[in-house]
PyMOL Python script that loads the backbone (N, CA, C, O; Angstrom):
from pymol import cmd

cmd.read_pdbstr("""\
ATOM      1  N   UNK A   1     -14.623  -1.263   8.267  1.00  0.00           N
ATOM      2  CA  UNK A   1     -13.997  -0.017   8.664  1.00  0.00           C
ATOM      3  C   UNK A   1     -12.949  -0.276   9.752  1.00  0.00           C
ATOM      4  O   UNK A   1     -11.809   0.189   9.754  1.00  0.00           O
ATOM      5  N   UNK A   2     -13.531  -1.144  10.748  1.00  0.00           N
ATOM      6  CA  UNK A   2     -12.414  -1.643  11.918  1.00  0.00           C
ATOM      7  C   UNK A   2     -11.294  -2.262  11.270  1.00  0.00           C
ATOM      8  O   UNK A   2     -10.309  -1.586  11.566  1.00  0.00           O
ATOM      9  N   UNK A   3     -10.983  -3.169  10.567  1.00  0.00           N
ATOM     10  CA  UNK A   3     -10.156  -3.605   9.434  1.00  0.00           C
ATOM     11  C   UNK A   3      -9.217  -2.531   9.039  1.00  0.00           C
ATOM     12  O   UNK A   3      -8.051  -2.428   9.420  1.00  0.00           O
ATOM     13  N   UNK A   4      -9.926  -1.649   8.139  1.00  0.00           N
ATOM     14  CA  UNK A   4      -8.774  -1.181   7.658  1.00  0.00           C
ATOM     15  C   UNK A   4      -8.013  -0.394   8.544  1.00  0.00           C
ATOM     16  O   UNK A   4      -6.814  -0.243   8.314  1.00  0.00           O
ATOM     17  N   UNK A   5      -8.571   0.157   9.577  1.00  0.00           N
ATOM     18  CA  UNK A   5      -7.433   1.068  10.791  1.00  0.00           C
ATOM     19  C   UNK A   5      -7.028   0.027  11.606  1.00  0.00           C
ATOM     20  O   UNK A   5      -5.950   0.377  12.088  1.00  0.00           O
ATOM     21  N   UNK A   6      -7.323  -1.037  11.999  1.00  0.00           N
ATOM     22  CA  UNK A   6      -6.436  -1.879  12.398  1.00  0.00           C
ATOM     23  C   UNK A   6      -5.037  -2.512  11.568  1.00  0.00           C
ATOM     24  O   UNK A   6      -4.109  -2.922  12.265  1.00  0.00           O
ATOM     25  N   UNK A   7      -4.946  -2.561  10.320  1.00  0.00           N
ATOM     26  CA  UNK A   7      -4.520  -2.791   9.522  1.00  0.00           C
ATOM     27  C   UNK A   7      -3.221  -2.163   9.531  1.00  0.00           C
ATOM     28  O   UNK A   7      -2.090  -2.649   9.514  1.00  0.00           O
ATOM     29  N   UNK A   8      -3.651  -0.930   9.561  1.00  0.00           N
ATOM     30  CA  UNK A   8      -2.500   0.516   9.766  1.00  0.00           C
ATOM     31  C   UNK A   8      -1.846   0.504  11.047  1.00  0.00           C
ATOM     32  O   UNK A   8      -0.730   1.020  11.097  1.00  0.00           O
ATOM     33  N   UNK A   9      -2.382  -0.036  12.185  1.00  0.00           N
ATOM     34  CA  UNK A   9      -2.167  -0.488  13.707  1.00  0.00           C
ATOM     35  C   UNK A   9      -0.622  -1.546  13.255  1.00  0.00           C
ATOM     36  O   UNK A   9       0.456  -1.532  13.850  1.00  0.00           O
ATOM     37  N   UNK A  10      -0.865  -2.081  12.477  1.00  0.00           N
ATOM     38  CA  UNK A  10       0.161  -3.730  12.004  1.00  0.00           C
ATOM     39  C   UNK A  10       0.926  -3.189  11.052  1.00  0.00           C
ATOM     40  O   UNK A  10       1.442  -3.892  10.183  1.00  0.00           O
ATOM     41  N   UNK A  11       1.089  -1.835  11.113  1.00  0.00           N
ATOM     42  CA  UNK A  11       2.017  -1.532   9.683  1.00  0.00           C
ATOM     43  C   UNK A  11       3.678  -1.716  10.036  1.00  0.00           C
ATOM     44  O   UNK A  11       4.518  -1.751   9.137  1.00  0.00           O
ATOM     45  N   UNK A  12       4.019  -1.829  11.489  1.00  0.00           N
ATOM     46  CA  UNK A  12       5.466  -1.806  11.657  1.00  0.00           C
ATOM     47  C   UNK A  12       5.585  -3.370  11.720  1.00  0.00           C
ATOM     48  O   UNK A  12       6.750  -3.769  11.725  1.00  0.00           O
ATOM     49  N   UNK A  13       4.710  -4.236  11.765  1.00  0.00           N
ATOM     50  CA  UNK A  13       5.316  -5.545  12.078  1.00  0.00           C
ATOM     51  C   UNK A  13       5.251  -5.873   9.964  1.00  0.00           C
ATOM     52  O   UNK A  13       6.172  -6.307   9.272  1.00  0.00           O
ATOM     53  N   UNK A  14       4.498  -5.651   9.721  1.00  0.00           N
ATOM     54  CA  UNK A  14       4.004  -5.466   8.385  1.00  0.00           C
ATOM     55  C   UNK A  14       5.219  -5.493   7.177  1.00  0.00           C
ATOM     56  O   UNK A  14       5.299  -6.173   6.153  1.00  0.00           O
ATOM     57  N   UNK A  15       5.993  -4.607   7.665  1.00  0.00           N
ATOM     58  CA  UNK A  15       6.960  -4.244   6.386  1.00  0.00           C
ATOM     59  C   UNK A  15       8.166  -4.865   6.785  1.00  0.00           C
ATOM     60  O   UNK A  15       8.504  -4.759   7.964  1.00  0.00           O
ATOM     61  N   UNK A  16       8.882  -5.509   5.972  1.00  0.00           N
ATOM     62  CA  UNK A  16       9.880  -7.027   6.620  1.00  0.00           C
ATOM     63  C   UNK A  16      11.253  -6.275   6.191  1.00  0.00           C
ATOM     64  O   UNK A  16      12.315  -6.687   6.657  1.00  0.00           O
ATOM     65  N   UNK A  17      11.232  -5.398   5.483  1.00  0.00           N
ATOM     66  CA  UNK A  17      12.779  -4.293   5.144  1.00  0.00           C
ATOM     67  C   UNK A  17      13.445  -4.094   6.090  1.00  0.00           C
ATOM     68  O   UNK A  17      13.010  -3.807   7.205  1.00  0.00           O
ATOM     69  N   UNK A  18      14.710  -4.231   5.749  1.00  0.00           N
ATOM     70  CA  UNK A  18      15.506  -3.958   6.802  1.00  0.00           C
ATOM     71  C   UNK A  18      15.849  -2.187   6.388  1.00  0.00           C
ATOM     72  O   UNK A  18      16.330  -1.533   7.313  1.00  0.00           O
ATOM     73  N   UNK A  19      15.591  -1.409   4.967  1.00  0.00           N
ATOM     74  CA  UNK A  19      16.007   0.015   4.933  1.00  0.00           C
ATOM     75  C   UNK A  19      14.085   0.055   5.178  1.00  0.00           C
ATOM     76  O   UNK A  19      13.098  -0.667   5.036  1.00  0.00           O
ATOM     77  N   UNK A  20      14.425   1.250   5.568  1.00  0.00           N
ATOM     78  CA  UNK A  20      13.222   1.864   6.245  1.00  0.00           C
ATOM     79  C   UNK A  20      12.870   2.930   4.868  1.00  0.00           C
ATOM     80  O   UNK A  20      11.714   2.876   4.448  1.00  0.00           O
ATOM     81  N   UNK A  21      13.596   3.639   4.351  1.00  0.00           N
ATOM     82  CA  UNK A  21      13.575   4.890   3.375  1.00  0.00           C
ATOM     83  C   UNK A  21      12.955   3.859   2.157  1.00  0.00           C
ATOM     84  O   UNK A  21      13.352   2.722   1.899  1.00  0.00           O
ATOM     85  N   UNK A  22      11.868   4.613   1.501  1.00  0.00           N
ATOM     86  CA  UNK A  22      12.051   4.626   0.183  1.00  0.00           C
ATOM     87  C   UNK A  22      12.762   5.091  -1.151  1.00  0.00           C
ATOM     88  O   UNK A  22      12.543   4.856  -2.340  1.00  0.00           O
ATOM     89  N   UNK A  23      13.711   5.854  -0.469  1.00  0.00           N
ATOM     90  CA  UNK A  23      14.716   6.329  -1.616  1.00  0.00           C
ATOM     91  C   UNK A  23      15.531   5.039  -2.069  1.00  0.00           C
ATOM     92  O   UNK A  23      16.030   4.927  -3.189  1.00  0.00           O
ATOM     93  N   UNK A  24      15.610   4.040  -1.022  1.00  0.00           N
ATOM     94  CA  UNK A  24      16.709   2.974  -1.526  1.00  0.00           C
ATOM     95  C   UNK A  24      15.946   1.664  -2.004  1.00  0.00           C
ATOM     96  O   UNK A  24      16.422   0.530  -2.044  1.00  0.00           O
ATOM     97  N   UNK A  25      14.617   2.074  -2.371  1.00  0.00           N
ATOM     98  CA  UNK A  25      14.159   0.746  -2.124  1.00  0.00           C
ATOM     99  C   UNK A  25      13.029   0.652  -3.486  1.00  0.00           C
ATOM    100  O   UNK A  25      11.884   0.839  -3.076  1.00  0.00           O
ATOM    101  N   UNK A  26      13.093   0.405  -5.014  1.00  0.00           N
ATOM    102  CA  UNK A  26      12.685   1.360  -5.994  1.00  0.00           C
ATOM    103  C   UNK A  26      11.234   0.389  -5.864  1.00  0.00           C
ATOM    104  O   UNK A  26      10.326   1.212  -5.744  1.00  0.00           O
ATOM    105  N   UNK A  27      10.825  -0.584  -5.847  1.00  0.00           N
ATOM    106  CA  UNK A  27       9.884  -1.709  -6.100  1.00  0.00           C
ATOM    107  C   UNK A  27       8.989  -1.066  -4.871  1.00  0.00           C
ATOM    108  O   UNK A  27       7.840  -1.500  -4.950  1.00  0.00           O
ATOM    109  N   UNK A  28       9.115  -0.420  -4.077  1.00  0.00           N
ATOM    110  CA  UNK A  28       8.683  -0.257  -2.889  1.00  0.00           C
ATOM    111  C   UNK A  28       7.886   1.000  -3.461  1.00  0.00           C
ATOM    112  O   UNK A  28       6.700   0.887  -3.771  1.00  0.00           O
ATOM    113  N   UNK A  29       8.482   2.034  -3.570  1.00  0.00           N
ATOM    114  CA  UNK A  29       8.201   3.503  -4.239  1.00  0.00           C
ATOM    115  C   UNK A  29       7.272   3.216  -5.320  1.00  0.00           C
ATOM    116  O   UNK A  29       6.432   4.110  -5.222  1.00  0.00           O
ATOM    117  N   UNK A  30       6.960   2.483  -6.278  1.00  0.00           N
ATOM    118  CA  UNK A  30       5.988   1.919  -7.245  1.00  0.00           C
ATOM    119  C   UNK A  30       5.153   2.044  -6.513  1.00  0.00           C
ATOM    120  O   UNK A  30       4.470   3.055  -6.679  1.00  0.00           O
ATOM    121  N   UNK A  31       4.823   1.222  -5.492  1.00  0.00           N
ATOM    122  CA  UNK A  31       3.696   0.117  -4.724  1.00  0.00           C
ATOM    123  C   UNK A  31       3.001   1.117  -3.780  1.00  0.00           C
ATOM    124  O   UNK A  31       1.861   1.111  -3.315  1.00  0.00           O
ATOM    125  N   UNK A  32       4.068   2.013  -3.629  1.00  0.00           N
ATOM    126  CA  UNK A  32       3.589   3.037  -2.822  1.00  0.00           C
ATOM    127  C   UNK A  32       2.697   4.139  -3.273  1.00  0.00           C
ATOM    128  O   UNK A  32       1.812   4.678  -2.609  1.00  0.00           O
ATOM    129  N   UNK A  33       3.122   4.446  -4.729  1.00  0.00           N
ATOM    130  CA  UNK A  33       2.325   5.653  -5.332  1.00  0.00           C
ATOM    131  C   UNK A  33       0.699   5.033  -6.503  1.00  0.00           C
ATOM    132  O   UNK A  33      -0.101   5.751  -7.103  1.00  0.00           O
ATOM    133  N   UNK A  34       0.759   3.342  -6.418  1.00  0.00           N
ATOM    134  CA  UNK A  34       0.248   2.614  -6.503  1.00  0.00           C
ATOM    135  C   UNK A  34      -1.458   3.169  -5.456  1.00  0.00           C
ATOM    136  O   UNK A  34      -2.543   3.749  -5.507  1.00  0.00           O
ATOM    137  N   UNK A  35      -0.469   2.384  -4.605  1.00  0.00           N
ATOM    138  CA  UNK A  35      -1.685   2.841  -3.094  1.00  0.00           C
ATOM    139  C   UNK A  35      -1.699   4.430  -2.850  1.00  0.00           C
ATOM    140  O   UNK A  35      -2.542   4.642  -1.978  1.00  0.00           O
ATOM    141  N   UNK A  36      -1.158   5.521  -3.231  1.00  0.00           N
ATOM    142  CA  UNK A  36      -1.893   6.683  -2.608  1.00  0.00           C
ATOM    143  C   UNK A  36      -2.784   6.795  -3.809  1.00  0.00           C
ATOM    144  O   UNK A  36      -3.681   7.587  -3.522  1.00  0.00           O
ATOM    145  N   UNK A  37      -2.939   6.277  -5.202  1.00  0.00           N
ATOM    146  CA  UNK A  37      -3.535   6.314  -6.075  1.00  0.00           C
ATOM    147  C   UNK A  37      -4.861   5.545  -5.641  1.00  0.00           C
ATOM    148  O   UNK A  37      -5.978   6.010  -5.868  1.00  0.00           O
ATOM    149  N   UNK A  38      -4.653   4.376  -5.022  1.00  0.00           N
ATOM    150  CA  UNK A  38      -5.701   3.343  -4.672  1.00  0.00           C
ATOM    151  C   UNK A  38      -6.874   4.450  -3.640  1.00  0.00           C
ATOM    152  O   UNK A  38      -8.072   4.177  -3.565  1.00  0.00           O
ATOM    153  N   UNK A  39      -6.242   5.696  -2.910  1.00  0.00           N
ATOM    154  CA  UNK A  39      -6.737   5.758  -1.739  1.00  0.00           C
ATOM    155  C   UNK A  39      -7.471   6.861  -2.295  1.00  0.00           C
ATOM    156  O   UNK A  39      -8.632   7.058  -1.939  1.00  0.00           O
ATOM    157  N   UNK A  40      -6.891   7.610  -3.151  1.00  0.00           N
ATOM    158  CA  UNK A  40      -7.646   8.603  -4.026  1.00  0.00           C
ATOM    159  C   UNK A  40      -9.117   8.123  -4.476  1.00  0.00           C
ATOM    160  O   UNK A  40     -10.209   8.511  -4.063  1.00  0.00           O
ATOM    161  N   UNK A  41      -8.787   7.108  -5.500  1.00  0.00           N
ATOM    162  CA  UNK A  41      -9.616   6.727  -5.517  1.00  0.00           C
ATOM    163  C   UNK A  41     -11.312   6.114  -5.101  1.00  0.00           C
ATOM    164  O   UNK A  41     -12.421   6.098  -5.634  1.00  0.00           O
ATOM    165  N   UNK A  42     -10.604   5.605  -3.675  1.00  0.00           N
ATOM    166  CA  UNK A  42     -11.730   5.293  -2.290  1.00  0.00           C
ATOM    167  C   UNK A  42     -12.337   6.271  -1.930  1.00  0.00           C
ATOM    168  O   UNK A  42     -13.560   6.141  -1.867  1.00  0.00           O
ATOM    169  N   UNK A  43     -11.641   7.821  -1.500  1.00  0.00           N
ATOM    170  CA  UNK A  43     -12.317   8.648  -1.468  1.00  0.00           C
ATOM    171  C   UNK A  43     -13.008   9.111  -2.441  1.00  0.00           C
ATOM    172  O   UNK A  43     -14.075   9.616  -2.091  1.00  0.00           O
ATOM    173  N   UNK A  44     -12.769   9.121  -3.607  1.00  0.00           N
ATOM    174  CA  UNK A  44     -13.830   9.922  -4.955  1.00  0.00           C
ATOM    175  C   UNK A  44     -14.770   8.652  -4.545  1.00  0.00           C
ATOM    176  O   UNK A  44     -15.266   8.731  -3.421  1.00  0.00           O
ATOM    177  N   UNK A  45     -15.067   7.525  -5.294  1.00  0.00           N
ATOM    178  CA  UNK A  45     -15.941   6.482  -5.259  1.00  0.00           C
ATOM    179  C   UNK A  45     -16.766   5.869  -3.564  1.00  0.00           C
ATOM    180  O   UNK A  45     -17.311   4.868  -3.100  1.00  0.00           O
ATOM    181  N   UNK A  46     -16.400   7.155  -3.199  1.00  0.00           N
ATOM    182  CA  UNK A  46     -17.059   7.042  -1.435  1.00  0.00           C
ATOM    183  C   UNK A  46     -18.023   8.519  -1.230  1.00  0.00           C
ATOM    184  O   UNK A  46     -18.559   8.955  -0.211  1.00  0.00           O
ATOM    185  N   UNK A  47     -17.997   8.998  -2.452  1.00  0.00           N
ATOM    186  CA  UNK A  47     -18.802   9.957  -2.276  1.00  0.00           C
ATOM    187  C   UNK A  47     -19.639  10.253  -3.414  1.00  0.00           C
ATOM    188  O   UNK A  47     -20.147  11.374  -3.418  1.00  0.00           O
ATOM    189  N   UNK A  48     -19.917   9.392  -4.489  1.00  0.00           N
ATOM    190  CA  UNK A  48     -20.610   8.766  -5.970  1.00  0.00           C
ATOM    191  C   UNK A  48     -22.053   7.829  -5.197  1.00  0.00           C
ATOM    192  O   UNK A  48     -21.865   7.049  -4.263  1.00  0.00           O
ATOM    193  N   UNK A  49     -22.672   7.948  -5.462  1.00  0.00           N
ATOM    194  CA  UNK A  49     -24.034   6.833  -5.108  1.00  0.00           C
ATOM    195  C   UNK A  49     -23.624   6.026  -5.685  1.00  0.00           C
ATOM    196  O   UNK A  49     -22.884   5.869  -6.655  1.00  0.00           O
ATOM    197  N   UNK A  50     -24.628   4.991  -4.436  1.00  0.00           N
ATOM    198  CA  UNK A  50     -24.156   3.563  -4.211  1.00  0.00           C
ATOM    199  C   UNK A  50     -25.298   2.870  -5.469  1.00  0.00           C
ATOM    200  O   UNK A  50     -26.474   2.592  -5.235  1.00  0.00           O
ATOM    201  N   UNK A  51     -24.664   2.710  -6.685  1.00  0.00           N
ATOM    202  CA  UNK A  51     -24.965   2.635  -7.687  1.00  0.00           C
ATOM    203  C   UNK A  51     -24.094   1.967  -8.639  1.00  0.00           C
ATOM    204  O   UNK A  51     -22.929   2.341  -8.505  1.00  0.00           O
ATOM    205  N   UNK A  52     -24.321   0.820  -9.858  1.00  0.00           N
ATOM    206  CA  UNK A  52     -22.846   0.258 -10.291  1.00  0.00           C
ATOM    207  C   UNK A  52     -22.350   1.658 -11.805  1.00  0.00           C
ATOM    208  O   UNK A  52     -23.176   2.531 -12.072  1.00  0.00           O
ATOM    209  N   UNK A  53     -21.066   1.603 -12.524  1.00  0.00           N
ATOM    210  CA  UNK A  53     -20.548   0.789 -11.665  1.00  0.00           C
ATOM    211  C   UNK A  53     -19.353   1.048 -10.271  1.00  0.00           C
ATOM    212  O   UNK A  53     -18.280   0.545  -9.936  1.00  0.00           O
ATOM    213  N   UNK A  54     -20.346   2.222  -9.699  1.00  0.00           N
ATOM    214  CA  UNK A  54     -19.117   2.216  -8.628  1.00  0.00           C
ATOM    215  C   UNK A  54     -18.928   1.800  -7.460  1.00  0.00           C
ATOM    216  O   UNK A  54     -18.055   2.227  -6.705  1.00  0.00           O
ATOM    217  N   UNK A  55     -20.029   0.607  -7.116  1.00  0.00           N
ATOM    218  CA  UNK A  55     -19.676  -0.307  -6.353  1.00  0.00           C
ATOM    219  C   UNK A  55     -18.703  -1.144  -6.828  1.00  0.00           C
ATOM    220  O   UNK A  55     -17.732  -1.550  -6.189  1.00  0.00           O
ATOM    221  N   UNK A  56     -19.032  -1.434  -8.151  1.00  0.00           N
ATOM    222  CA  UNK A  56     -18.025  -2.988  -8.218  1.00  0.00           C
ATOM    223  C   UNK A  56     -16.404  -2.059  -8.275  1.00  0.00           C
ATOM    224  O   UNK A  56     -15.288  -2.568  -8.167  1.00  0.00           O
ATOM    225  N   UNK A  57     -16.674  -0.834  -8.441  1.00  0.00           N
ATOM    226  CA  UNK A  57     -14.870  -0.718  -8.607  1.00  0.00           C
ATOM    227  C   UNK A  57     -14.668  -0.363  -7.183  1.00  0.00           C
ATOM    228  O   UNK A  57     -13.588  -0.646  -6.664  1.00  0.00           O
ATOM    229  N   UNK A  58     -15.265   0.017  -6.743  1.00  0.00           N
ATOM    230  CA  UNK A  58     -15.358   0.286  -4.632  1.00  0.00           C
ATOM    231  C   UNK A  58     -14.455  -1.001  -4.079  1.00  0.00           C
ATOM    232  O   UNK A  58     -13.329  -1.056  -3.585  1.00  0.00           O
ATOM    233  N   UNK A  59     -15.481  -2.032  -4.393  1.00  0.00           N
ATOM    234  CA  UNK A  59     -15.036  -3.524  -4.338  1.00  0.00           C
ATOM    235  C   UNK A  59     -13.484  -4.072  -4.285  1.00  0.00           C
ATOM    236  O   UNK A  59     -12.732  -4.529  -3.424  1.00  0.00           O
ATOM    237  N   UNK A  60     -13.431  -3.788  -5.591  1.00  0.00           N
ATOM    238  CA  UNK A  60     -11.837  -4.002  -6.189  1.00  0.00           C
ATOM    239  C   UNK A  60     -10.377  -3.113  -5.588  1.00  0.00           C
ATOM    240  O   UNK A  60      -9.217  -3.472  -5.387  1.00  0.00           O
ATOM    241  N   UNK A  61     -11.238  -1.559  -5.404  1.00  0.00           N
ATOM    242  CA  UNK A  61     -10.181  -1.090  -4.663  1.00  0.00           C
ATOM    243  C   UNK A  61     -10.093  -1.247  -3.643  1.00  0.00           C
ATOM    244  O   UNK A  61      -8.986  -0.841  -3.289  1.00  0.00           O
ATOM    245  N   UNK A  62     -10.872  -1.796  -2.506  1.00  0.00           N
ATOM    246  CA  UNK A  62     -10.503  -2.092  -1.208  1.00  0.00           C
ATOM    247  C   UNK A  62      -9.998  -3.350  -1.180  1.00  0.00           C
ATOM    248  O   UNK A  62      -9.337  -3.661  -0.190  1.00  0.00           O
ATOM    249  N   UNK A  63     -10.182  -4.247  -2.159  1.00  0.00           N
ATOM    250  CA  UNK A  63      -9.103  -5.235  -1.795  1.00  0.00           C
ATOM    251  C   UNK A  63      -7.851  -5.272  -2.398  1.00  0.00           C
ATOM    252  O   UNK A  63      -7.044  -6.128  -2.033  1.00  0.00           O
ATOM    253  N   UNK A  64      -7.600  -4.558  -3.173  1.00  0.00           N
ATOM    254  CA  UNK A  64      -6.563  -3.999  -3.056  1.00  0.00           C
ATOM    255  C   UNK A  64      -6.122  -3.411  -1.641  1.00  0.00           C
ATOM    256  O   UNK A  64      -5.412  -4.110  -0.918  1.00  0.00           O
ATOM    257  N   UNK A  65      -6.515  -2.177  -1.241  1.00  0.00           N
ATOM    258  CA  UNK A  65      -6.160  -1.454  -0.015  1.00  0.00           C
ATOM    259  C   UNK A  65      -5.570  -2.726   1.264  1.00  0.00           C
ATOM    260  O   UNK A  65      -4.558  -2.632   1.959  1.00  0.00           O
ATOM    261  N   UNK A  66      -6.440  -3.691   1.251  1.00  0.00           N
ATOM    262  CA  UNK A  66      -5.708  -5.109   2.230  1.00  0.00           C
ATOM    263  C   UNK A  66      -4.908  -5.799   1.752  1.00  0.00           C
ATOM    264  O   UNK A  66      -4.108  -6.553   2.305  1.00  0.00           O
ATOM    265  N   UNK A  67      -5.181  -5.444  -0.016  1.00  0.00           N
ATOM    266  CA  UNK A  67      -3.707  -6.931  -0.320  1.00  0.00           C
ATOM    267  C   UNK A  67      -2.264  -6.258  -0.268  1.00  0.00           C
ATOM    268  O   UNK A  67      -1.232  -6.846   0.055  1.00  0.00           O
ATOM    269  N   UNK A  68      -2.377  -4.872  -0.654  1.00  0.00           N
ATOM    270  CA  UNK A  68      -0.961  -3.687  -0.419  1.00  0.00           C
ATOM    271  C   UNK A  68      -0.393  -3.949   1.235  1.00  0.00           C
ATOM    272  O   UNK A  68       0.801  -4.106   1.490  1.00  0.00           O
ATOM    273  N   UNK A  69      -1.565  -3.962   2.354  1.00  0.00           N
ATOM    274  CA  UNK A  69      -1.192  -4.206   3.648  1.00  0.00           C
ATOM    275  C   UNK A  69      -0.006  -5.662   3.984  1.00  0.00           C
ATOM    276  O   UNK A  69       1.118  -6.002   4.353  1.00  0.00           O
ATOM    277  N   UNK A  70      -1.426  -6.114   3.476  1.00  0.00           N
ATOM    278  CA  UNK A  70      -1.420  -7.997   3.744  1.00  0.00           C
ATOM    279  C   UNK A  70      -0.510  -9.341   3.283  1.00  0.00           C
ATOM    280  O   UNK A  70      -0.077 -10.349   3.841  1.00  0.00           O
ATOM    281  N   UNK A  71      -0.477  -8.707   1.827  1.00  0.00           N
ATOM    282  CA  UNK A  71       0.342  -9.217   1.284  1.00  0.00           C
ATOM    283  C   UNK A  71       1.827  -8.785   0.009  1.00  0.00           C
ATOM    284  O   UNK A  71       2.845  -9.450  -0.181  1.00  0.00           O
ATOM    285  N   UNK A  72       1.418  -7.485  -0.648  1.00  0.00           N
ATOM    286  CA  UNK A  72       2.376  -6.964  -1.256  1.00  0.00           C
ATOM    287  C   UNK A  72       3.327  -6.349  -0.488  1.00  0.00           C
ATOM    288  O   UNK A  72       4.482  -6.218  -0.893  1.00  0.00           O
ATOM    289  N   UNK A  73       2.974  -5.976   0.535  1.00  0.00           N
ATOM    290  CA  UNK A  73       4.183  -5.338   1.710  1.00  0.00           C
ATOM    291  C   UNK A  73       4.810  -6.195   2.668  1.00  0.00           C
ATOM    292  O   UNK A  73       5.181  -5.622   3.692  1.00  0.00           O
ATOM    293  N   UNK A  74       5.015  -7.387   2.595  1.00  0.00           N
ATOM    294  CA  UNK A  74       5.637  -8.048   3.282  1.00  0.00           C
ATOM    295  C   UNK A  74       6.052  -8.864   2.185  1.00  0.00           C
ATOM    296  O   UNK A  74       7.210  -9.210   2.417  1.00  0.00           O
ATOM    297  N   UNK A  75       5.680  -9.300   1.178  1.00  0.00           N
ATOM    298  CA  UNK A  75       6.340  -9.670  -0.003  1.00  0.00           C
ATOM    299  C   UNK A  75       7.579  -8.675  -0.404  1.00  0.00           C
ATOM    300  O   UNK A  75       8.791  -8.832  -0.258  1.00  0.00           O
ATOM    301  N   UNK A  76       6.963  -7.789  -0.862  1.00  0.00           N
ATOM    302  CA  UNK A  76       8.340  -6.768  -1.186  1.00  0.00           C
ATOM    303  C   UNK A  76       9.068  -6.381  -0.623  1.00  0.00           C
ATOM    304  O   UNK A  76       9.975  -5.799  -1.217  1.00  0.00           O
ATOM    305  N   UNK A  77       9.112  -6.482   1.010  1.00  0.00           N
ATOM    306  CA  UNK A  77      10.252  -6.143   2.114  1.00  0.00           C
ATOM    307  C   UNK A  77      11.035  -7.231   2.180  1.00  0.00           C
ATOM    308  O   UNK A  77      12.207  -6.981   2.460  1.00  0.00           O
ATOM    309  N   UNK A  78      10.679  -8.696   1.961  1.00  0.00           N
ATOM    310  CA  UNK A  78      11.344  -9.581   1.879  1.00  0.00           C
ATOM    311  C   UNK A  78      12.400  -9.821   0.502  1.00  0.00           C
ATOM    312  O   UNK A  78      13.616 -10.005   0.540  1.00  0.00           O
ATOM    313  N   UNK A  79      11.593  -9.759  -0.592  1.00  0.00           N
ATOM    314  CA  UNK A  79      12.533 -10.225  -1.759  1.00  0.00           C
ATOM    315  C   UNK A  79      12.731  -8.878  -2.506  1.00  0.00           C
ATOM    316  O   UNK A  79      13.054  -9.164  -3.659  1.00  0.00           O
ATOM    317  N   UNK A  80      12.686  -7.792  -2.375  1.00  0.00           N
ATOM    318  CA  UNK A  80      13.585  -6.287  -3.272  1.00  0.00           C
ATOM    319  C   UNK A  80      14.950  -6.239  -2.369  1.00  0.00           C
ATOM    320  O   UNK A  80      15.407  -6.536  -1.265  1.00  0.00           O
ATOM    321  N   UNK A  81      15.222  -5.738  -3.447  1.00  0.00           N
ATOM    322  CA  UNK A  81      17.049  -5.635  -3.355  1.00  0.00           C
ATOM    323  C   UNK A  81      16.809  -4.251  -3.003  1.00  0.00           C
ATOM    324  O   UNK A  81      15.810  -3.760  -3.528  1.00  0.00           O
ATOM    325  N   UNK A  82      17.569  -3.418  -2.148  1.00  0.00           N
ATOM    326  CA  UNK A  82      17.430  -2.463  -2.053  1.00  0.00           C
ATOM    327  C   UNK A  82      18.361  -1.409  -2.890  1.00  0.00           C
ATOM    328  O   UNK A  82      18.466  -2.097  -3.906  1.00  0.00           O
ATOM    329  N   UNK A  83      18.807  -0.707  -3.065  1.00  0.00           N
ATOM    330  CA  UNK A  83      19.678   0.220  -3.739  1.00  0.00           C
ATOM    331  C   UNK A  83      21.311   0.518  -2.733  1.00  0.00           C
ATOM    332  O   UNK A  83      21.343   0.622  -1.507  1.00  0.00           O
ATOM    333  N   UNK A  84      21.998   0.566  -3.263  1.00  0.00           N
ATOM    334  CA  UNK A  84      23.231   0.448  -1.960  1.00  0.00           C
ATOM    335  C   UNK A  84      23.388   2.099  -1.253  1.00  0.00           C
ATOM    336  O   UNK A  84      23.468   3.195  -1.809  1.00  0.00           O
ATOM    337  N   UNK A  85      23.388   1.707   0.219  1.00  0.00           N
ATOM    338  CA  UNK A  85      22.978   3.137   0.730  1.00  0.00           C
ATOM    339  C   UNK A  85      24.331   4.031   0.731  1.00  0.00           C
ATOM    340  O   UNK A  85      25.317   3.466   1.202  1.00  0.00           O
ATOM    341  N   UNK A  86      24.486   5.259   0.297  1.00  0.00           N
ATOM    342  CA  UNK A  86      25.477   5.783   0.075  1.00  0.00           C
ATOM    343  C   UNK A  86      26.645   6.394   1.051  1.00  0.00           C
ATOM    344  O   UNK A  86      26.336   6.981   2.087  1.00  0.00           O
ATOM    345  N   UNK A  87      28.357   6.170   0.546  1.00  0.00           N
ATOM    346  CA  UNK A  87      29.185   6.490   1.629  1.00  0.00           C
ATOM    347  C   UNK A  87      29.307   7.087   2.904  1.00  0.00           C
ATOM    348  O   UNK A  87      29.717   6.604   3.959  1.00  0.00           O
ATOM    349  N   UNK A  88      28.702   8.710   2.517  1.00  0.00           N
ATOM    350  CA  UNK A  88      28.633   9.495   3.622  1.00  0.00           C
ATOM    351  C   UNK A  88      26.620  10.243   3.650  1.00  0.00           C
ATOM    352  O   UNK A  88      25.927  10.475   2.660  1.00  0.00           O
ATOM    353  N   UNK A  89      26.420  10.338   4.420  1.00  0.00           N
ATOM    354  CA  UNK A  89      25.049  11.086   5.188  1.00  0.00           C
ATOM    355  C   UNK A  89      25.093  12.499   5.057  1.00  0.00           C
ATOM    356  O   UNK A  89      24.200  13.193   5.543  1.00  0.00           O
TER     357      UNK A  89
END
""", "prot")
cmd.dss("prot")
cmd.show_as("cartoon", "prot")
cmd.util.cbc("prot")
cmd.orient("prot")
């Protein structure tokens, strides 16, 4: 439990993008609706008895929930191209 809110603590060193928006950034926006899907999930299967099989998918989605932190978000801030940000604001 300390984990994952610490986790969220490391989210600005975390994301290696230089655009901050997800409008410009499409690989990002995937990954993102990815994980509010992941989190949905945690909550339904956090309130199911601790019974299979929704432990083992409990399992799977929380590591997910650290590899989106840990490793897909600093992967994808590094190598996505972003979308070119437009003339005027």
């Amino acid at each position: 439990m300390f984990g994952s809110i610490f986790v969220l603590f490391l989210l600005p060193w975390l994301d290696t993008s230089k655009v901050r928006s997800s409008n410009y950034r499409p690989i990002y926006r995937i990954a993102f609706w990815i994980f509010m899907a992941d989190c949905l999930l945690l909550g339904y299967l956090g309130g199911q008895p601790a019974e299979e099989p929704y432990i083992t998918i409990s399992r799977f989605a929380a590591c997910y929930y650290f590899f989106h932190f840990l490793v897909a978000l600093p992967l994808i801030g590094k190598y996505e191209k972003p979308l070119p940000l437009p003339e005027e604001l």
